[in-house]
C-alpha positions in Angstrom: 309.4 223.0 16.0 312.2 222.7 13.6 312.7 220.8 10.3 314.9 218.6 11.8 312.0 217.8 14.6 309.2 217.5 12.7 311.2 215.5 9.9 310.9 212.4 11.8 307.2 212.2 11.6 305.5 211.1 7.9 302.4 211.0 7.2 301.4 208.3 4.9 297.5 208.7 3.1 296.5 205.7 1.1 293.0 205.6 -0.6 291.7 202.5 -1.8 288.8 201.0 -3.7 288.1 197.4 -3.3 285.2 195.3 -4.8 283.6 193.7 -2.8 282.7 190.3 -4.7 282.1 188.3 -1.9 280.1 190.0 0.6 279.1 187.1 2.9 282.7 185.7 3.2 283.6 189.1 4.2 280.8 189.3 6.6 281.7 185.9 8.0 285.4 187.1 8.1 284.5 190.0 10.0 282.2 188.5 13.1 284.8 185.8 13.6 286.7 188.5 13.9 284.6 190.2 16.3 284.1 186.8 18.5 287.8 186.0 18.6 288.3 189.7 20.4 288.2 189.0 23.8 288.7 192.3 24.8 285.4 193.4 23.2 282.8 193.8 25.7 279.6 191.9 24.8 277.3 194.6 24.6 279.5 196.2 22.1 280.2 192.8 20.4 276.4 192.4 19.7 276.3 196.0 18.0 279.0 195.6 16.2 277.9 192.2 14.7 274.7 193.6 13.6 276.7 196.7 12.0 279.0 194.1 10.1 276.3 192.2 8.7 274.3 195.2 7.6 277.0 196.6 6.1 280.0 195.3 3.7 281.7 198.8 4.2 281.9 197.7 8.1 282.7 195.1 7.7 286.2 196.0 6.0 286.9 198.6 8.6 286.9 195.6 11.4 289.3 193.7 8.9 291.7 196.2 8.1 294.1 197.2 10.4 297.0 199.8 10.0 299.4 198.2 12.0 299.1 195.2 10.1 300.0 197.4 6.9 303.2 198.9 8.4 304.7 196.5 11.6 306.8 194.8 9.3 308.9 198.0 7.8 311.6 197.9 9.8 312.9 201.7 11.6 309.1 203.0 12.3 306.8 202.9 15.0 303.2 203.7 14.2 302.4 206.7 16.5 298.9 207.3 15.3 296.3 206.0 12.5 292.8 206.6 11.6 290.7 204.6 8.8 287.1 204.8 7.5 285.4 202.8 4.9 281.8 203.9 2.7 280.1 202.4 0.1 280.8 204.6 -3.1 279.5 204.6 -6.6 282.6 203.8 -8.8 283.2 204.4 -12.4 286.7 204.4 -13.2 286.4 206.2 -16.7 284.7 209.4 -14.4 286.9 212.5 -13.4 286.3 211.8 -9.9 288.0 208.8 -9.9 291.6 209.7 -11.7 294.4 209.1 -9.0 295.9 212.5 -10.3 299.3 210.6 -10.6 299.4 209.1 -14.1 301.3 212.0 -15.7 304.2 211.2 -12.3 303.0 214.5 -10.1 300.9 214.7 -7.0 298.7 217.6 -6.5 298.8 218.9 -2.7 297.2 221.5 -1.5 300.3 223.1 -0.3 302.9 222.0 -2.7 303.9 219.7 -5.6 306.0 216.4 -5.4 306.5 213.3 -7.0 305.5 210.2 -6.2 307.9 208.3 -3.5 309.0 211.7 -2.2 
């Protein structure tokens, strides 16, 4: 493929960490959630409840959803997404944790860029 193929198609990564202060409401957010999809078949319904409620990290991955992110930029059609959530240690003072941005350059493994580019 070309440049001027491929150069329709961006990829956009966005990593998040959220603090979850209020695990029930987001449990309760996510089986209402859950019952209100009435696509879902029940078997799966009942499984994913009990995942949800065991889990705070589940929870958020039934709540978030990409298109909901993006359907309101106008000239783009989502053609693919993909999201995961885990429960993670955080300190923000640790290495680990620097968004590699603050001095105004991304690091990619193929290539340097500014931010917005």
């Amino acid at each position: 493929m070309s440049t001027s193929e491929t150069s329709r198609y961006v990829r956009l990564r966005v990593d998040l960490v959220l603090e979850v202060d209020g695990p029930a409401e987001l449990t309760d957010a996510a089986v209402a959630r859950i019952d209100a999809d009435t696509f879902l078949p029940e078997e799966e319904r009942v499984h994913a409840r009990a995942a949800v409620v065991d889990d705070g990290a589940e929870a958020l991955a039934y709540l978030v959803e990409p298109f909901d992110i993006v359907s309101t930029v106008p000239g783009i059609e989502m053609v693919q997404a993909s999201w995961s959530t885990e429960e993670v240690e955080y300190d923000p003072d640790a290495m680990e944790w620097d968004i590699d941005d603050e001095d105004g350059v991304w690091e990619d493994d193929d290539e340097d860029r500014t931010p917005g580019t």
